[in-house]
C-alpha positions in Angstrom: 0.0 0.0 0.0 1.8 3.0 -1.4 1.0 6.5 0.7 -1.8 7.6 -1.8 -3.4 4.8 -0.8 -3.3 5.4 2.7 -4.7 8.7 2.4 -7.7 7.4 1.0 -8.0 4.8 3.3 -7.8 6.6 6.6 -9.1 10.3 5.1 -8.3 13.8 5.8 -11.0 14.1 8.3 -9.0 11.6 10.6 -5.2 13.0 9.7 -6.8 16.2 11.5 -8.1 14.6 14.3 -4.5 12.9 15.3 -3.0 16.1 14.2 -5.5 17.7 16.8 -5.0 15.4 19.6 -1.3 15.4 19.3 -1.4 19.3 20.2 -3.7 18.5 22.9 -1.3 16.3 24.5 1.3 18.8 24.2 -0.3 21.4 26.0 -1.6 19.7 28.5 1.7 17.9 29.3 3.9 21.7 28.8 5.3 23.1 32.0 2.8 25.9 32.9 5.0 28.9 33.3 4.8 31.2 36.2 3.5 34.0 34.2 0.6 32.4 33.8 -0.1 31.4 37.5 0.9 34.9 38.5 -1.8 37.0 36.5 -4.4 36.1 39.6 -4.9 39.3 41.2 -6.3 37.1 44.3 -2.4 35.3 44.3 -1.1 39.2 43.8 -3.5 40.6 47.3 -2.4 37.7 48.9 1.6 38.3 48.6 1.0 42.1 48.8 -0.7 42.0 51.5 2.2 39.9 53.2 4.6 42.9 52.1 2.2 45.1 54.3 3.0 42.9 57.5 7.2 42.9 56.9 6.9 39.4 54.6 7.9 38.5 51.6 6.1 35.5 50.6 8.9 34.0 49.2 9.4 32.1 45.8 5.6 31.6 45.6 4.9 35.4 46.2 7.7 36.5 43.1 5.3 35.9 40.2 2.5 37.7 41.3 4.5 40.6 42.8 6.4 41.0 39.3 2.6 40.9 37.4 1.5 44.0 40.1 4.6 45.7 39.0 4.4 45.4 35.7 1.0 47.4 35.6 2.4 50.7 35.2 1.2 53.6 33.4 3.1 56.5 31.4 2.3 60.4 30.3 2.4 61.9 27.0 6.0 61.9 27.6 7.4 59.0 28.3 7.7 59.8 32.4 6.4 57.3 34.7 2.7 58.5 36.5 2.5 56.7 39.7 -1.3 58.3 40.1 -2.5 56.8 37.3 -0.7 53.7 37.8 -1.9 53.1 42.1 -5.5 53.8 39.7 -4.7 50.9 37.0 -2.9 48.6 39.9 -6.2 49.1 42.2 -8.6 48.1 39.2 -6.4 44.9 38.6 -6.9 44.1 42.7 -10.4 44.5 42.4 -10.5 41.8 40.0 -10.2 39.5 42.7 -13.7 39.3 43.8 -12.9 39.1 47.7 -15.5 42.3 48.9 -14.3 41.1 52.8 -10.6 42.6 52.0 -11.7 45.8 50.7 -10.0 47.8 53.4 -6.6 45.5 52.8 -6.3 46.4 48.5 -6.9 50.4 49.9 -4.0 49.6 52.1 -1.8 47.8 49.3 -2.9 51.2 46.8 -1.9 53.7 49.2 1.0 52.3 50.7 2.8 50.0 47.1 0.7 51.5 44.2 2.4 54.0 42.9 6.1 52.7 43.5 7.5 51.8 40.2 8.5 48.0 41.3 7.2 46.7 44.5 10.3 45.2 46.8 
């Protein structure tokens, strides 16, 4: 059976069906990076709130405290605005949709929102 064959025999419709479980496989089975993990802005209360109280969270906490500082906003000039940025960074907190912790994300705004990277 020569490979023209074969493509009769098995069709297109089930090349693409392998084809689709093989990626399927492979995402599921990829190392999920910690990127991904750190976008949760209930992850990103949680550490800040930890920086609040003199802790660091340690290698867990580095993720979502690099997501939080990479929210940062810029004027028509290029210079950093750490107003508008404390507003972007509390709008990202209030994603998380914990209403009992309301007075700990003012606390994280007013004390690490409008730093440029939080420590």
């Amino acid at each position: 059976m020569n490979v023209h064959d074969r493509k009769h025999r098995f069709g297109l419709k089930s090349i693409c069906i392998c084809v689709g479980l093989a990626i399927a496989t492979a995402v599921m089975f990829t190392p999920q990076t910690a990127r991904a993990q750190a976008a949760d802005p209930c992850a990103q209360e949680l550490c800040l709130a930890g920086n609040l109280w003199g802790e660091d969270g340690g290698l867990d906490c580095a993720g979502p405290k690099q997501t939080y500082s990479a929210i940062r906003s810029f004027d028509a000039f290029g210079a950093y605005d750490p107003i508008s940025t404390a507003y972007e960074r509390d709008d990202n907190l209030h994603g998380c949709g914990d209403f009992a912790n309301e007075l700990v994300k003012g606390q994280i705004t007013a004390e690490l929102g409008t730093l440029f990277s939080v420590p």
